[in-house]
N, C-alpha and C positions, 0 to 999 in steps of 0.2 A: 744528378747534378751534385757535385762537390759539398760537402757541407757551408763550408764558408761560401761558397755561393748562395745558397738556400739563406745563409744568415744575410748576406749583400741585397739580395730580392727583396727579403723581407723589411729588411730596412727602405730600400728603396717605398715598398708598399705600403707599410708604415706614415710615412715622411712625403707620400705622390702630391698631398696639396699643395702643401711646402714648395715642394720641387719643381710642380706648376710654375708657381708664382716668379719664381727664379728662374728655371730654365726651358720652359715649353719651347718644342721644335726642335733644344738641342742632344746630343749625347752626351751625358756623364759617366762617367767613369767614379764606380765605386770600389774602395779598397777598406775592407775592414771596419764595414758599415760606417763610411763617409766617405761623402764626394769628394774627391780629389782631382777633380778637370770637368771640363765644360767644355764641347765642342763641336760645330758645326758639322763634320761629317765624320761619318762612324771609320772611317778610314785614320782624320786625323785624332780620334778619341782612344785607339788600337795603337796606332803607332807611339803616342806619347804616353800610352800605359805602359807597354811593351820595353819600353827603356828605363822603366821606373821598379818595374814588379816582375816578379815569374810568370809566363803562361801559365793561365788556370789560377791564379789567384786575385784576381780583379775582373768585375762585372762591368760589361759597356751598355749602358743602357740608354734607346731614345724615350723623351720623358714629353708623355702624350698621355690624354685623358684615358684613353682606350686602352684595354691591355694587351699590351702586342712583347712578345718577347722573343727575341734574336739569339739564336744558340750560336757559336761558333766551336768548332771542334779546327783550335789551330795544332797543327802539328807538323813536322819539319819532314821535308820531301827533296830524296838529292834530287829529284825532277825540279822541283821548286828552285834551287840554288843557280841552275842556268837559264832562269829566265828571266827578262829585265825584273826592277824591285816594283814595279804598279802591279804585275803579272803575279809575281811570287805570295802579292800578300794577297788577292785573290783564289793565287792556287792554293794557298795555304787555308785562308778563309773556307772552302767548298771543300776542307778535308780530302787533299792530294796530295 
């Protein structure tokens, strides 16, 4: 993992009571070890980072007791570009 992701985790792991208390159930979005979005699903937590930040520079994380961590390897596929946009970021999500 990236450094600044390692430092985004960390912070998150750091900050998980915190983050409890505020966000349980939903995804945040970290950027340079601070949350910068809150969002009910990791699709719309993706997409509103994605227009904010570079891929690979912001951590999506769902914020739950347990440690469970979500990798995503987004990467651009001209397969990806003809397929509708719910598809694309799926196919993109599962590294196509």
């Amino acid at each position: 993992m990236p450094d600044n992701l390692n430092k985004d985790y960390s912070f998150y792991e750091k900050n998980r009571k915190a983050l409890l208390n505020d966000y349980e159930g939903r995804y945040i979005v970290i950027y340079k070890e601070r949350v910068v979005g809150a969002y009910d699903t990791q699709l719309d937590a993706i997409e509103a980072a994605r227009k904010k930040f570079p891929l690979g520079k912001f951590l999506v994380q769902l914020v739950t007791e347990e440690d469970e961590v979500i990798v995503f390897n987004l990467v651009r596929s001209p397969y990806a570009q003809s397929l509708p946009v719910s598809q694309q970021k799926h196919h993109q999500a599962v590294g196509g």
